[in-house]
C-alpha positions in Angstrom: 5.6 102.9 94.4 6.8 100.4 91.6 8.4 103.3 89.7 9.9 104.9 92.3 11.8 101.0 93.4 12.6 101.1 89.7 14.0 103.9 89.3 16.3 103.7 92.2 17.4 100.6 91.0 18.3 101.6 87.8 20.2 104.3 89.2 22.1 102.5 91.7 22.9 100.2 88.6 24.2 103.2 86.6 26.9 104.3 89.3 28.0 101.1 90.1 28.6 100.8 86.0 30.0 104.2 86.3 32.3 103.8 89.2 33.4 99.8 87.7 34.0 101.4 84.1 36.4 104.1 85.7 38.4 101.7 87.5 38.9 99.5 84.7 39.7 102.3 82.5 42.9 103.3 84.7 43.6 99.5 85.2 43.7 98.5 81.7 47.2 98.0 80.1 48.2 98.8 76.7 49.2 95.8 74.2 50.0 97.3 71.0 50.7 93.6 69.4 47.9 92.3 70.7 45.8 95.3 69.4 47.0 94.9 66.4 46.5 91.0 66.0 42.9 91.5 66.6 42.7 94.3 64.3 44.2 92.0 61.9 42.1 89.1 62.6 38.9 91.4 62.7 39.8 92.7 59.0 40.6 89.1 57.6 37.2 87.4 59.1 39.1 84.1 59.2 36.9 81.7 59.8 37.1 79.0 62.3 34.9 76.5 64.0 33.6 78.1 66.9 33.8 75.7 69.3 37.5 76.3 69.1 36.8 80.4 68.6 36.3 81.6 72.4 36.0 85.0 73.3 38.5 86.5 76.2 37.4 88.5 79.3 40.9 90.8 78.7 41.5 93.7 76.9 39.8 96.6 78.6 35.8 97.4 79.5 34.4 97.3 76.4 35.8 93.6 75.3 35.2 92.5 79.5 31.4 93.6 78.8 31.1 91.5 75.6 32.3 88.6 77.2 30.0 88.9 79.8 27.1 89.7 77.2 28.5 86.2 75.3 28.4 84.2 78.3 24.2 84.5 78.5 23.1 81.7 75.9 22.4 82.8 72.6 24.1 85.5 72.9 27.4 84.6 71.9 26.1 83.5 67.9 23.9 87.2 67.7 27.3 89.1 68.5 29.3 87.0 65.9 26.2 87.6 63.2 26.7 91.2 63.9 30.3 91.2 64.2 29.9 89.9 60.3 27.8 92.2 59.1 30.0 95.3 60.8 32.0 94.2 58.6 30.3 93.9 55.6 29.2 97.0 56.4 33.2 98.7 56.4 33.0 98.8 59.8 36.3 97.2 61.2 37.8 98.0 64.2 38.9 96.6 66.9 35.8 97.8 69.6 33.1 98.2 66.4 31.2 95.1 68.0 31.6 96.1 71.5 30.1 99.8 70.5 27.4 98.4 68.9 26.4 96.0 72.0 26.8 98.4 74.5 24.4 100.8 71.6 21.6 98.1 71.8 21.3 98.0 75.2 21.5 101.9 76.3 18.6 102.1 73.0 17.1 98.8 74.8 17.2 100.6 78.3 15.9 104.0 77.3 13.2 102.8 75.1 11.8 100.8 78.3 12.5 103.8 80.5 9.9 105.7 78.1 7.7 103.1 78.0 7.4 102.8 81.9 6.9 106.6 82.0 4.7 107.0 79.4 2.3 103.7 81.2 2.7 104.9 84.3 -0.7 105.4 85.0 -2.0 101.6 83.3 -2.6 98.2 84.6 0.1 95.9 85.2 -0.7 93.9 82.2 -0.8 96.9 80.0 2.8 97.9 81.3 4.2 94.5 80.8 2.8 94.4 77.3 4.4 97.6 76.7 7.6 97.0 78.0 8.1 94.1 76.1 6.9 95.6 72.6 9.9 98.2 73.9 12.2 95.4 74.4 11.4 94.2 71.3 12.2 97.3 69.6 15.3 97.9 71.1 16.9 94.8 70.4 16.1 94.6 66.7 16.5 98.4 65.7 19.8 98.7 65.7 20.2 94.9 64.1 18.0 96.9 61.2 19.6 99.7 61.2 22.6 97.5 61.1 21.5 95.5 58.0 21.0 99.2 56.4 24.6 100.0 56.5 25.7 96.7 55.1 23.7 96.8 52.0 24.8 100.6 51.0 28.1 99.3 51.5 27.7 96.7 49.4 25.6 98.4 47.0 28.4 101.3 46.6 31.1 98.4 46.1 29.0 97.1 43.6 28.7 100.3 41.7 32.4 100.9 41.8 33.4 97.6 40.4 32.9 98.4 36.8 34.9 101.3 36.5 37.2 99.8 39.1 37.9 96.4 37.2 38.0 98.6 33.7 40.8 100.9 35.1 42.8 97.8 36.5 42.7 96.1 33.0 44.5 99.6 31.3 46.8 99.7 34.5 47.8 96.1 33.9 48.2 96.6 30.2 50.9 99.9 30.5 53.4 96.4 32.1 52.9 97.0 35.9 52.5 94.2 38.3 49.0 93.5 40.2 50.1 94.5 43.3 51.7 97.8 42.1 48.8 98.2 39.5 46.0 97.7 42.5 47.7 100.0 44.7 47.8 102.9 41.5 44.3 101.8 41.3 43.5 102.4 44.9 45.1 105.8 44.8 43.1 107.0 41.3 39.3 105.5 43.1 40.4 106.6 46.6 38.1 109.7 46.3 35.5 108.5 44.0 35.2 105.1 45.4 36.5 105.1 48.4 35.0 102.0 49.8 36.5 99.4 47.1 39.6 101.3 46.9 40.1 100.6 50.7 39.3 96.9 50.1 42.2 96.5 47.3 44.6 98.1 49.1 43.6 96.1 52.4 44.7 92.9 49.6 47.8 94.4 48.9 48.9 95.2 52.5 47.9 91.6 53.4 50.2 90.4 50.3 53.2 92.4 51.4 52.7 91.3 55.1 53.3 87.4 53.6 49.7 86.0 53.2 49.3 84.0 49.8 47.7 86.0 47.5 44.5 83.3 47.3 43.9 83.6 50.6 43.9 87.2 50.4 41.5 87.2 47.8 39.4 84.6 49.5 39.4 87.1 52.8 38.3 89.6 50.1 35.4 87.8 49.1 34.6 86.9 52.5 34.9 90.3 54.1 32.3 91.8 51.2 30.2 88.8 50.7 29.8 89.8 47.1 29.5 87.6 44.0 31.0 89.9 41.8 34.0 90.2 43.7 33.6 86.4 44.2 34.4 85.9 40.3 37.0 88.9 40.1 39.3 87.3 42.6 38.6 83.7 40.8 40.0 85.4 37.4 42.9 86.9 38.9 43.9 83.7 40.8 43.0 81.4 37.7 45.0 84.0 35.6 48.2 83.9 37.5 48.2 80.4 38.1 48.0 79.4 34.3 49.7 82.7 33.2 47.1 83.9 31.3 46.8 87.9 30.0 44.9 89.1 33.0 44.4 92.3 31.7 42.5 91.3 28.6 40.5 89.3 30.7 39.8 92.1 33.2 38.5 94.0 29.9 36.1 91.5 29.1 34.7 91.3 32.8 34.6 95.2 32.9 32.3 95.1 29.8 30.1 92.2 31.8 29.7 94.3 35.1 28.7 97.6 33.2 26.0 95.1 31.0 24.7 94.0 34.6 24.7 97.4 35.6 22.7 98.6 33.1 20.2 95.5 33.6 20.0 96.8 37.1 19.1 100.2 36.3 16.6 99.3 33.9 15.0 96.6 36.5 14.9 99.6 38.7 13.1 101.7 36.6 10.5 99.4 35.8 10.0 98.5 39.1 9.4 101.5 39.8 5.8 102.2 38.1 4.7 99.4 41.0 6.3 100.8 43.7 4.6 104.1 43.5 1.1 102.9 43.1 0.6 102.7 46.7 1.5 106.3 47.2 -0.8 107.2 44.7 -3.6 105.5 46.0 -3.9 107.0 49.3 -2.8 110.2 48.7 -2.6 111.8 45.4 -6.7 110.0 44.1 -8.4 111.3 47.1 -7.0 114.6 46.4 -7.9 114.7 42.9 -11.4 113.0 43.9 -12.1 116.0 46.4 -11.1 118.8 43.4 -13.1 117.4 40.9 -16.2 115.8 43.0 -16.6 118.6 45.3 -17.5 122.0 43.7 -20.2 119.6 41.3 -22.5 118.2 44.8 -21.9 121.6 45.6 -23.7 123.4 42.8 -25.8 120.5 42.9 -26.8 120.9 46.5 -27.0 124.6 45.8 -29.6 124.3 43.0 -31.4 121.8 45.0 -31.9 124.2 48.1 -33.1 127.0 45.4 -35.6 124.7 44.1 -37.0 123.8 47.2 -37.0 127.4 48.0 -38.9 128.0 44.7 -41.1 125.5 45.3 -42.1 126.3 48.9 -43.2 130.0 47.5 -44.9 129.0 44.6 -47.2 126.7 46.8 -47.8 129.4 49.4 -48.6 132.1 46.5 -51.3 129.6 45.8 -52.7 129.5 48.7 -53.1 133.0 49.1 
């Protein structure tokens, strides 16, 4: 009886959604400036206080539904924490964040849906436990999976900046300007590094459009979040204000990130010994435990049940 009231609920739920998401679909308007603001805004992660940062309900279904979703408490800080690491992660757009809410709660909705089925014949304790541990696991998966993306995005910046930085420093020796040496830059990484390539020429763009080049840079370093990054735009600000060579200086720093590199790699490697112990524990000694233990107690056991059987006829020849 309970899941038969829940189900119909949850379907008269999902057409209502349907039929309210297809009439604001054909009543949504297009604003190509506004669009483009936002995009803007959302790439440049200026940061404001948020008690002057309010969300709107405008702008089509998927922003109306996020502003409902912002309007429960608490919710309103976990879709700005996530709107921050979309981007960290390259993920930019104008509807990333309202994809990914709406994502967490069809994942939330369907693990509870298999949860109910799957407990349909408990207690009513039992299925509460178990659609909470579902609710739980919908609402943070993605958030992990999330975090995933932003640190291979960060980790792939921060295996491009060496040869990045090096390649600027030669560019900016042959008498080019920054902006026309980042942008020659950006077109030589674009398929090898394609993610800090991107991120330079998001810089330049934001230079042309008017911004001051320091506050590009400090979008930069706030968009990645990295520390490397965090000193390479400190050089190249430091470098034009006191007119420094810049591409000397980029040398030198190229030479630092590939030293850190290779500290990384070998920290990697010697962590590595540690990190397969584990796995060798539980399933590679057993194994070798079973080969080398077992055919011994085997011939063991063998010669024992011959000398018992020995022993046995030996007595009984006695007798006779």
């Amino acid at each position: 009886m309970i899941t038969a009231i829940t189900v119909g609920l949850l379907a008269f739920v999902t057409i209502v959604g349907i039929v309210w998401t297809t009439t604001m679909l054909f009543r949504e308007q297009e604003d190509p400036v506004g669009d483009r603001l936002a995009e803007l805004q959302n790439n440049a992660l200026v940061s404001t206080p948020r008690t002057a940062q309010r969300r709107k309900g405008g702008g089509g279904f998927l922003n109306r539904f996020v502003y409902f979703i912002s309007l429960i408490p608490g919710a309103d800080g976990w879709i700005r924490e996530n709107e921050k690491k979309l981007a960290r992660a390259g993920v930019r757009s104008q509807s990333a964040v309202s994809i990914f809410v709406i994502c967490c709660f069809v994942v939330m909705i369907l693990l509870m849906l298999g949860m109910l089925y799957l407990q349909r014949g408990n207690t009513p304790i039992q299925m509460i436990g178990g659609m909470a541990a579902a609710f739980i696991l919908g609402f943070m998966g993605p958030s992990m999976v999330l975090g995933r993306m932003e640190k291979r995005y960060r980790k792939k910046l921060q295996e491009a900046l060496p040869d990045t930085v090096d390649l600027l420093g030669i560019v900016l020796g042959t008498g080019l300007a920054l902006d026309q040496a980042m942008v020659r830059v950006s077109e030589e990484m674009q398929y090898i590094y394609p993610e800090l390539a991107s991120e330079f020429y998001t810089v330049v763009m934001q230079v042309r459009a008017g911004q001051d080049r320091a506050k590009c840079f400090q979008q930069l370093v706030r968009r990645t979040g990295l520390e490397d990054i965090k000193s390479l735009s400190a050089m190249i600000i430091q470098s034009e204000r006191f007119g420094t060579s810049l591409s000397q200086a980029l040398k030198v720093y190229a030479d630092a990130l590939r030293t850190r590199r290779k500290l990384r790699a070998e920290a990697a490697v010697g962590k590595a010994g540690i990190k397969m112990l584990f796995p060798i524990v539980v399933f590679i000694l057993p194994v070798l435990f079973v080969i080398t233990l077992v055919p011994g107690m085997l011939s063991v056991l063998h010669d024992l049940k011959m000398l018992g059987g020995g022993g046995s006829s030996a007595s009984s020849g006695l007798g006779r």
